[in-house]
N, C-alpha and C positions, 0 to 999 in steps of 0.2 A: 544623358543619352541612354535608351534602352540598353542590354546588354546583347541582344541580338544584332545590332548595329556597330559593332567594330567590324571592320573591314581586315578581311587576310595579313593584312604584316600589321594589323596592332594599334594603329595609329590613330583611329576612330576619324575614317574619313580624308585625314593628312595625308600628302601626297609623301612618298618616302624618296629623298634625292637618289639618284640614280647611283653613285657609288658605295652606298649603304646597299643596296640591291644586286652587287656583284657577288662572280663565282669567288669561292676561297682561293682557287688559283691566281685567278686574276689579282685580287689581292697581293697575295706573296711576288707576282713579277711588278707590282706597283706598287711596291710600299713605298719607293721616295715619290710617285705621285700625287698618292692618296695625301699625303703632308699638306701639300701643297692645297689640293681644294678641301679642308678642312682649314676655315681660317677663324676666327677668334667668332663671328657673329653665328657662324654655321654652328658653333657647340653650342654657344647659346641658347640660338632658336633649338638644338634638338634637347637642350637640358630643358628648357622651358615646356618643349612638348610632354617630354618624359616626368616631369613634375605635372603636369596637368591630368593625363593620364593617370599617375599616380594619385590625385586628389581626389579626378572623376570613380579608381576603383574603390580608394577609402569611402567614398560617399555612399557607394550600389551598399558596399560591406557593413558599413554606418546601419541603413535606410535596411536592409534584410534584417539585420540583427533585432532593427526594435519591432519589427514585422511579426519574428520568431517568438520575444518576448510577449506582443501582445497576445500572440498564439494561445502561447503556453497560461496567459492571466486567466483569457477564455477558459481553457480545459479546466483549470482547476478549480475557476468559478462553479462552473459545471457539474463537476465532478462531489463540489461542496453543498452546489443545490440536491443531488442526488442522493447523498448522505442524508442531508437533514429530511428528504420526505420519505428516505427508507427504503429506497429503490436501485440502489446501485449496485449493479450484478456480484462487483468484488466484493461488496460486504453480505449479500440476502443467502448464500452458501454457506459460509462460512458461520452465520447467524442461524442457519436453521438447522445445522450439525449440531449448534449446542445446545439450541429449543429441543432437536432427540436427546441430546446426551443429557439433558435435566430432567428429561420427562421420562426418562428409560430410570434415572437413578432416583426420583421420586417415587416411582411403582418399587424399584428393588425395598427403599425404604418404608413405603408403606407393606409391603407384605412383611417385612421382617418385623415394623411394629405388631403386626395380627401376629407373627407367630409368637412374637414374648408375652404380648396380650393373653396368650392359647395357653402359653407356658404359665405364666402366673395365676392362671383361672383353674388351672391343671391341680396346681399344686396349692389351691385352695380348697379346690374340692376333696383332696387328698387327705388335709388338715384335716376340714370339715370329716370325714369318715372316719379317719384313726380318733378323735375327740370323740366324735360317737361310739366307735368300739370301743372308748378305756370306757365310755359312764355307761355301758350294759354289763359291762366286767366289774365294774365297782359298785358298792351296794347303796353310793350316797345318789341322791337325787341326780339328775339333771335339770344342769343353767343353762337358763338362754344365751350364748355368746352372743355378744356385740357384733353388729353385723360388721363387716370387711370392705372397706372401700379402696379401689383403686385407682392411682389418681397418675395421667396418664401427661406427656407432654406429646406437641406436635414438631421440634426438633429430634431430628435418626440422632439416637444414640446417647440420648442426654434427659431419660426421662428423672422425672423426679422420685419415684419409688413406689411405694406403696405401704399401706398406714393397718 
């Protein structure tokens, strides 16, 4: 039975005996009454309603629950297709912060390679001129030095040197 379909005192449609339905006063001036029309089949039938009822809310509670779970299989089905084609709001933020934060720190490292590159061309050219002022200052000829190669890597910070 729906859950919109219990009826005011509970019973899901059961007529509720009239003494069940009395004021608490009236109760307390009939308590040796009430004894009386409460006789063994009367608990019965109401333990019986009251376990039925009991069954019928285990079952709505049952029958939601796996409602809930299959909910929830959905979303995260969902949520797994979203990932794998690369479109799921919670990750394409979070993923493009650190597409900048690579591509911000790619530029720092490439200009810091140009600047040691600058540096080390600096101070070849540097060589290159004091080596030419000692052989104008000295009366022996000048040699052609061997030309200078610089040999460069494409990891920041871990070049190999230069020869």
């Amino acid at each position: 039975m729906p859950v919109g379909n219990s009826s005011r005192n509970g019973s899901h449609g059961r007529e509720v005996p009239r003494d069940v339905r009395t004021n608490g006063d009236e109760e307390s001036s009939n308590s040796e009454d009430e004894s009386s029309f409460y006789d063994e089949d009367e608990s019965e039938r109401r333990k019986v309603d009251c376990l039925d009822d009991m069954q019928f809310l285990e079952q709505q509670f049952s029958d939601l629950k796996e409602m809930l779970y299959q909910e929830r299989i959905q979303e995260i089905e969902r949520k797994i297709e979203l990932v794998s084609e690369e479109t799921a709001t919670e990750y394409l933020h979070p993923l493009r912060e650190l597409e900048e934060s690579l591509q911000s720190t790619l530029e720092t490292e490439a200009l810091q390679h140009q600047c040691r590159v600058a540096n080390v061309q600096n101070k070849y050219d540097e060589e290159v001129q004091s080596t030419q002022q000692d052989f104008r200052v000295s009366p022996s000829p000048p040699s052609k030095l061997p030309p200078v190669t610089v040999t460069t890597c494409f990891v920041p910070r871990k070049c190999v040197g230069w020869y």
